[in-house]
C-alpha positions in Angstrom: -19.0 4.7 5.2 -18.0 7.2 2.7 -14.9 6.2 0.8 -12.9 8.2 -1.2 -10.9 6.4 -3.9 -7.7 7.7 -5.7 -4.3 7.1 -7.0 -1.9 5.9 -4.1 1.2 8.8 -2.7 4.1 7.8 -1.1 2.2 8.1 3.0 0.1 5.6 1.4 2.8 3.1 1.0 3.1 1.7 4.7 -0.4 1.1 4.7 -0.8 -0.9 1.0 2.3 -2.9 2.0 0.5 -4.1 5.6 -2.7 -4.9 3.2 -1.0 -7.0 0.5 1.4 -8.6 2.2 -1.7 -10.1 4.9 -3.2 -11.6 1.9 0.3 -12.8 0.8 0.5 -14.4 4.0 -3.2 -16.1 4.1 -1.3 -17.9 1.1 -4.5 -18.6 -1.4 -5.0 -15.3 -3.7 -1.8 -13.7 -4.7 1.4 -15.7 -6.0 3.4 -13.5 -4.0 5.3 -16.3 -1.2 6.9 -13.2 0.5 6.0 -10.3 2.6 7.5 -6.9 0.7 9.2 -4.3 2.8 8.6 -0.8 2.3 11.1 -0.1 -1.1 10.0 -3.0 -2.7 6.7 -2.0 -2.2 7.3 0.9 -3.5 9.1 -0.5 -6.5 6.3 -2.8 -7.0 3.6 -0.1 -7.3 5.3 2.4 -8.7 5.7 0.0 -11.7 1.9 -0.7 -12.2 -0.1 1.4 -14.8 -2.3 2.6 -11.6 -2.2 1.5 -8.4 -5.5 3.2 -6.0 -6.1 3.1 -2.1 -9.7 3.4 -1.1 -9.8 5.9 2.0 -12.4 6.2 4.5 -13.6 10.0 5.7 -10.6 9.3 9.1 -8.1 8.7 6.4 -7.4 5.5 7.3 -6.6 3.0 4.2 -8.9 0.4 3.8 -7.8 -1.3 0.6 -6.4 -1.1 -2.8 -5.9 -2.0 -6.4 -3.3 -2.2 -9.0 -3.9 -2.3 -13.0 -1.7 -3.0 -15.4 -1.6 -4.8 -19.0 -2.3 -8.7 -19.0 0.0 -8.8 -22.0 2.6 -7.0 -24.7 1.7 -6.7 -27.6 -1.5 -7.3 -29.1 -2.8 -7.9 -25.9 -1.7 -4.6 -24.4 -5.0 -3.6 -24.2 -6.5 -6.5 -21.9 -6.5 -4.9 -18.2 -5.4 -7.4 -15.5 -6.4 -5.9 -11.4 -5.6 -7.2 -8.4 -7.5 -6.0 -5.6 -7.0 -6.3 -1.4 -8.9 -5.0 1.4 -8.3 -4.8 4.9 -8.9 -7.7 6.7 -11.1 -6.0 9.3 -13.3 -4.0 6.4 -14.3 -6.7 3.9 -17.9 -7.1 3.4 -18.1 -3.6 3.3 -18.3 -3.2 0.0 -14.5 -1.7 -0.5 -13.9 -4.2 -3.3 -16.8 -3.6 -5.1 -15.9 0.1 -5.0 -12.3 -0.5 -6.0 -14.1 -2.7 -9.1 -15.9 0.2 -9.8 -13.6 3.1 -10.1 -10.8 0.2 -12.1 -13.0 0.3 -14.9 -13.6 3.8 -15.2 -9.6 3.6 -15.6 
């Protein structure tokens, strides 16, 4: 499957939100405890340093990734990612491209 991974746009939103908040839901990898609607999605990755959606070759969104400092400060400079992927795509190596192109950021 060919991927194509880049910075989210707003037509992306819908599709990160339905991601994340299924993981939010599962209840055991995000501290989330609420699905987002669309604007606070919105909010929520518009405020990240990056956030990326991996796209397959249909244009369907298949996961994502936000990045953002773990810390002020001193510690500014220590990344902290959070990654999801579809439900129906995992173990197709979407995360591990999502890794990938985070540390090339």
């Amino acid at each position: 499957m060919e991927l194509e991974i880049r910075e989210y746009c707003e037509a992306d939103l819908p599709g990160m939100a339905e991601i994340w908040n299924a993981i939010v839901e599962q209840g055991d990898s995000f501290p989330q405890e609420e699905r987002m609607a669309l604007n606070r999605a919105r909010a929520f990755f518009q405020q990240q340093t990056f956030s990326g959606v991996a796209v397959d070759e249909t244009g369907a969104l298949q996961g994502l990734y936000i990045l953002h400092p773990n810390n002020v400060g001193r510690c500014g400079h220590h990344a902290n990612a959070s990654y999801a992927v579809s439900s129906k795509m995992r173990g197709m190596k979407i995360g591990e491209g999502l890794v990938r192109h985070s540390l090339e950021k």
